[in-house]
C-alpha positions as CSV (number, residue, x, y, z in Angstrom):
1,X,-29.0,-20.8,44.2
2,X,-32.0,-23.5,44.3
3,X,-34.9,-22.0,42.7
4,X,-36.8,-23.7,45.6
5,X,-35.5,-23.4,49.1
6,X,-37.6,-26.6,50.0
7,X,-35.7,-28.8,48.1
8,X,-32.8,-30.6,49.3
9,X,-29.2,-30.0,47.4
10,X,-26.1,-32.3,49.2
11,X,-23.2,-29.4,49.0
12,X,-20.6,-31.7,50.6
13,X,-21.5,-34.0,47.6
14,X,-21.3,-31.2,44.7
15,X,-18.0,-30.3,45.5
16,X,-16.7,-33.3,43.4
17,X,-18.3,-33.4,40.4
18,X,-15.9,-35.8,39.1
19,X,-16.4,-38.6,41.1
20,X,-14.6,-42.2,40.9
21,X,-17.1,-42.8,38.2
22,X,-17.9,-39.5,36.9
23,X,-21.5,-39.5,37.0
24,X,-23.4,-37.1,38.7
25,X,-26.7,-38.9,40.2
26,X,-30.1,-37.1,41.6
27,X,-32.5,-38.7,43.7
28,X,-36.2,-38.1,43.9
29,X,-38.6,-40.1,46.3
30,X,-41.4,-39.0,48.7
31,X,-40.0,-41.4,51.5
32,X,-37.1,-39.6,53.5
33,X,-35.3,-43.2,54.4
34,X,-35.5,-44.5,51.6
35,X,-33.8,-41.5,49.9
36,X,-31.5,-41.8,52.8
37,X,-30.4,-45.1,52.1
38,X,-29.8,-44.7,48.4
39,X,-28.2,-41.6,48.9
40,X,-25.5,-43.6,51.5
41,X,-25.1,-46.6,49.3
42,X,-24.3,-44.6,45.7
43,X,-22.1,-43.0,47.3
44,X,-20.4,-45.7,48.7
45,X,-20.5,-47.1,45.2
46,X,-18.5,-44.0,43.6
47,X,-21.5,-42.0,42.3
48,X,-21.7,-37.9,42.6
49,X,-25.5,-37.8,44.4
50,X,-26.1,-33.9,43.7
51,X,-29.7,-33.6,44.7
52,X,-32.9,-35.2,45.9
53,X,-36.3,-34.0,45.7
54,X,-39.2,-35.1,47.5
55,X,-41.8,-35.4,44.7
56,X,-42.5,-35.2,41.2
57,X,-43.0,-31.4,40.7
58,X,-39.6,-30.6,42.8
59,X,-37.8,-33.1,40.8
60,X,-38.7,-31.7,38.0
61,X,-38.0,-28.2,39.0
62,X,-34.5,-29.7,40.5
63,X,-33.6,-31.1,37.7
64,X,-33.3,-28.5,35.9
65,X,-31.4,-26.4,38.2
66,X,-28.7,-29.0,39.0
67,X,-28.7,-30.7,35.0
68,X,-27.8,-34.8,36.4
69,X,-26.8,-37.5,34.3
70,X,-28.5,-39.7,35.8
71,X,-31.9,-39.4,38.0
72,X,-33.2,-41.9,39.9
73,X,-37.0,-41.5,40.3
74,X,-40.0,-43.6,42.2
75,X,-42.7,-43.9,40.5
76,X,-45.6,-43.1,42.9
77,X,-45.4,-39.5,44.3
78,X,-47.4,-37.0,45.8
79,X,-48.3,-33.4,43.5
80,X,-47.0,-34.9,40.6
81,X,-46.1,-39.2,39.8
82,X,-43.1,-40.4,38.3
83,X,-44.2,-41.1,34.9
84,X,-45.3,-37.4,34.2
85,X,-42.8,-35.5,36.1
86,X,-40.3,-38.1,33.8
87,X,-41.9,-36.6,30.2
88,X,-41.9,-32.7,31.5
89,X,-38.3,-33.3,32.4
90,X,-37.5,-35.0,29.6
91,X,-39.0,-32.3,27.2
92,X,-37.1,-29.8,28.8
93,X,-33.4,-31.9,29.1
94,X,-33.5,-34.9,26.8
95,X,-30.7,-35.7,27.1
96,X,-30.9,-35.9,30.9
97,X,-31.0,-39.9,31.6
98,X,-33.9,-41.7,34.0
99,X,-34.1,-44.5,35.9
100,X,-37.7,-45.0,37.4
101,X,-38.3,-47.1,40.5
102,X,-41.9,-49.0,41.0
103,X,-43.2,-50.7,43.0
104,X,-45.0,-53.5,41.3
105,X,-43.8,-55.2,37.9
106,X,-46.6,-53.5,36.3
107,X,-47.1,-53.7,32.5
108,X,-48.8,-50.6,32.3
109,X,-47.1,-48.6,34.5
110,X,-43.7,-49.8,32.1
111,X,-45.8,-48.8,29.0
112,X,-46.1,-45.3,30.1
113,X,-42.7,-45.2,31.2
114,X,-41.9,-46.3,28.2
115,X,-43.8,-43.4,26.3
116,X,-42.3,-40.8,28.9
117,X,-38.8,-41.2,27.7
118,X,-37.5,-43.1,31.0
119,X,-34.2,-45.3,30.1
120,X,-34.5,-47.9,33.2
121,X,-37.0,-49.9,34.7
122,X,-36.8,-51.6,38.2
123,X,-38.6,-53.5,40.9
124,X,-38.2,-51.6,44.4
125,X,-37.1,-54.7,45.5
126,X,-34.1,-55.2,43.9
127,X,-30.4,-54.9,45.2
128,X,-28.9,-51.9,45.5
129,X,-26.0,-53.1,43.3
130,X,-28.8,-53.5,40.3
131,X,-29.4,-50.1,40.9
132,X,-25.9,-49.1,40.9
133,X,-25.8,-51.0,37.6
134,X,-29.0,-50.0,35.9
135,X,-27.4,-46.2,36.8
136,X,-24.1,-47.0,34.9
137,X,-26.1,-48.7,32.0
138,X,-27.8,-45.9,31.6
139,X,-25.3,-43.9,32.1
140,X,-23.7,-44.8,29.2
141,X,-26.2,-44.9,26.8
142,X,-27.5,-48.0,27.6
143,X,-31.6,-49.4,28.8
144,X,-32.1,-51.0,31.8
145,X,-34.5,-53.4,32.6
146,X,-35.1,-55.3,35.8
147,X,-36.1,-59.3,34.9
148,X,-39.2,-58.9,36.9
149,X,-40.9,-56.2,34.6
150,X,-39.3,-58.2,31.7
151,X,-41.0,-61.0,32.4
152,X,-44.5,-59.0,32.8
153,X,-44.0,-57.6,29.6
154,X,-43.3,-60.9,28.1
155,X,-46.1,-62.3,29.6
156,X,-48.5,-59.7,28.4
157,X,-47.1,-60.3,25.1
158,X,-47.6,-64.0,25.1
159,X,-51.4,-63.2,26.0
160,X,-52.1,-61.1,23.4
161,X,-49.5,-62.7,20.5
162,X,-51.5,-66.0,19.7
163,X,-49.5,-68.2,17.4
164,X,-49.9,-65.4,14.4
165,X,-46.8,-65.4,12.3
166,X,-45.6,-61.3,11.9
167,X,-45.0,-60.4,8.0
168,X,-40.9,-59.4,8.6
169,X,-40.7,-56.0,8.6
170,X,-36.9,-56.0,9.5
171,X,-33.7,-57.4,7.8
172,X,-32.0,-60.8,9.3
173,X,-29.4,-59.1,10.4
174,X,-31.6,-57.0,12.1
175,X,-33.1,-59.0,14.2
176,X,-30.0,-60.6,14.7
177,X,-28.7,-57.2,16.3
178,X,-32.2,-56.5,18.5
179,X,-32.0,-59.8,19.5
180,X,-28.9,-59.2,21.2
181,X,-29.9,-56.3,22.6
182,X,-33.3,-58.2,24.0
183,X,-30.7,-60.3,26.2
184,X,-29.3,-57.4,27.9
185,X,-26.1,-57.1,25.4
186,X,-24.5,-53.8,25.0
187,X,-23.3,-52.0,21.4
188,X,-19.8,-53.2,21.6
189,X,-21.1,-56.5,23.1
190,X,-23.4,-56.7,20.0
191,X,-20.5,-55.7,17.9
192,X,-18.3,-58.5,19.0
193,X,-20.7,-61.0,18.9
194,X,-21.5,-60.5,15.2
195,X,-18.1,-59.9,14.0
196,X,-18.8,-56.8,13.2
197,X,-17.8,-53.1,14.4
198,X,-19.6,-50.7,17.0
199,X,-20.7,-47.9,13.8
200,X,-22.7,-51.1,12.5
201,X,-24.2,-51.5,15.0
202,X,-25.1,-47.8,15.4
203,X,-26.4,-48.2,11.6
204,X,-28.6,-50.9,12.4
205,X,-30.7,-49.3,15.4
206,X,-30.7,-46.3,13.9
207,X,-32.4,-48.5,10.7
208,X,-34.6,-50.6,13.1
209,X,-36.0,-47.6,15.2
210,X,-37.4,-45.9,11.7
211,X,-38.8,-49.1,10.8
212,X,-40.5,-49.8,14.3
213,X,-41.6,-46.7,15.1
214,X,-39.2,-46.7,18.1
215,X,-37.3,-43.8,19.8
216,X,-34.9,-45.8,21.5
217,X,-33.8,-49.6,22.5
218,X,-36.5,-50.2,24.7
219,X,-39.3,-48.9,22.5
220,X,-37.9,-50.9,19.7
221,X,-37.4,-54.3,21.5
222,X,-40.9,-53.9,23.3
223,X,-42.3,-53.6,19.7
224,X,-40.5,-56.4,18.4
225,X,-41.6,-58.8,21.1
226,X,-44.7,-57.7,20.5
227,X,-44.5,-58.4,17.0
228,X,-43.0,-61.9,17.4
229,X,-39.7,-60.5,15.9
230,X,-37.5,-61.0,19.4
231,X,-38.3,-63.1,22.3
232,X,-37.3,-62.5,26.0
233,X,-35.6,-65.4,28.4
């Protein structure tokens, strides 16, 4: 049973779990349509929509009643906004993936995302088969990150960088390996590239996260580019 009666479970959509793709997808916007129209075109697209809420405080509460892979969030929201309802959800279920949904390419509002734990970034006014990608990205373990909000962030960057040269902080083959996951490769995409296998890989994040501070790929590529170390087309 919903531990809210005011929020809005799809049982017709629960009963198969396992989907064509096997991921189980939650919605959470205050505008009815719009939820509407994602709801209809994931579907179409394979995914196992479980669950939309209405704002931030019922997604969060929904959330953790119906335990998504994926949740697809707006950012602005009435009661409680994207990017917090994002951290108290991701405190409780961390490993629960989040794909938040803004309006603007806004450099702050991507920094805070950032720092909330979301794993995917996108401009409302992207297609609805970026979404569906940006879901299965994420999905698997991947970031997401829309070009639009790329390209703010590397423009914020660029206004801030000057022409200082960074003291290296991380090996070559590093930065060969963040680099590559800067231009939107995955880990076995990475792995092939470098001629080298997917636990290397593994190695080297886990090595570049420590060094930059980061938590995950989009924390540490944000820092590099910040740092000079990686550069975004």
């Amino acid at each position: 049973m919903l531990p809210n009666p005011g929020l809005t479970q799809h049982s017709e959509e629960v009963v198969a779990p396992n989907g064509p793709k096997g991921i189980r997808l939650m919605l959470a916007d205050d505008h009815k349509m719009l939820r509407e129209g994602l709801r209809r075109s994931m579907t179409e697209r394979g995914f196992d929509v479980v669950g939309e809420a209405r704002n931030g405080a019922e997604a969060v509460e929904l959330a953790a009643a119906l335990r998504p892979d994926v949740l697809l969030m707006d950012v602005t929201m009435p009661e409680l906004d994207g990017v917090e309802a994002a951290r108290q959800i991701k405190a409780r279920l961390p490993e629960l993936r989040i794909v938040m949904l803004t309006m603007h390419a806004d450099q702050d509002v991507l920094a805070e995302a950032i720092r909330a734990g979301a794993n995917g970034y996108l401009v409302k006014d992207c297609s609805t088969d970026e979404i569906a990608e940006a879901i299965e990205c994420v999905a698997d373990g991947e970031t997401a990150l829309s070009p639009r909000l790329a390209a703010s962030m590397l423009a914020e960057v660029r206004k801030g960088s000057g022409s200082h040269e960074q003291e290296r902080v991380i090996t070559k083959r590093e930065e060969e390996v963040l680099q590559l996951i800067a231009d939107g490769c995955s880990t076995p995409e990475v792995a092939e590239r470098l001629f080298i296998s997917q636990k290397t890989v593994k190695n080297h994040l886990a090595s570049i996260y420590q060094k930059l501070d980061a938590r995950d790929r989009t924390q540490a590529v944000l820092q590099a580019v910040r740092m000079g170390i990686v550069t975004l087309d």
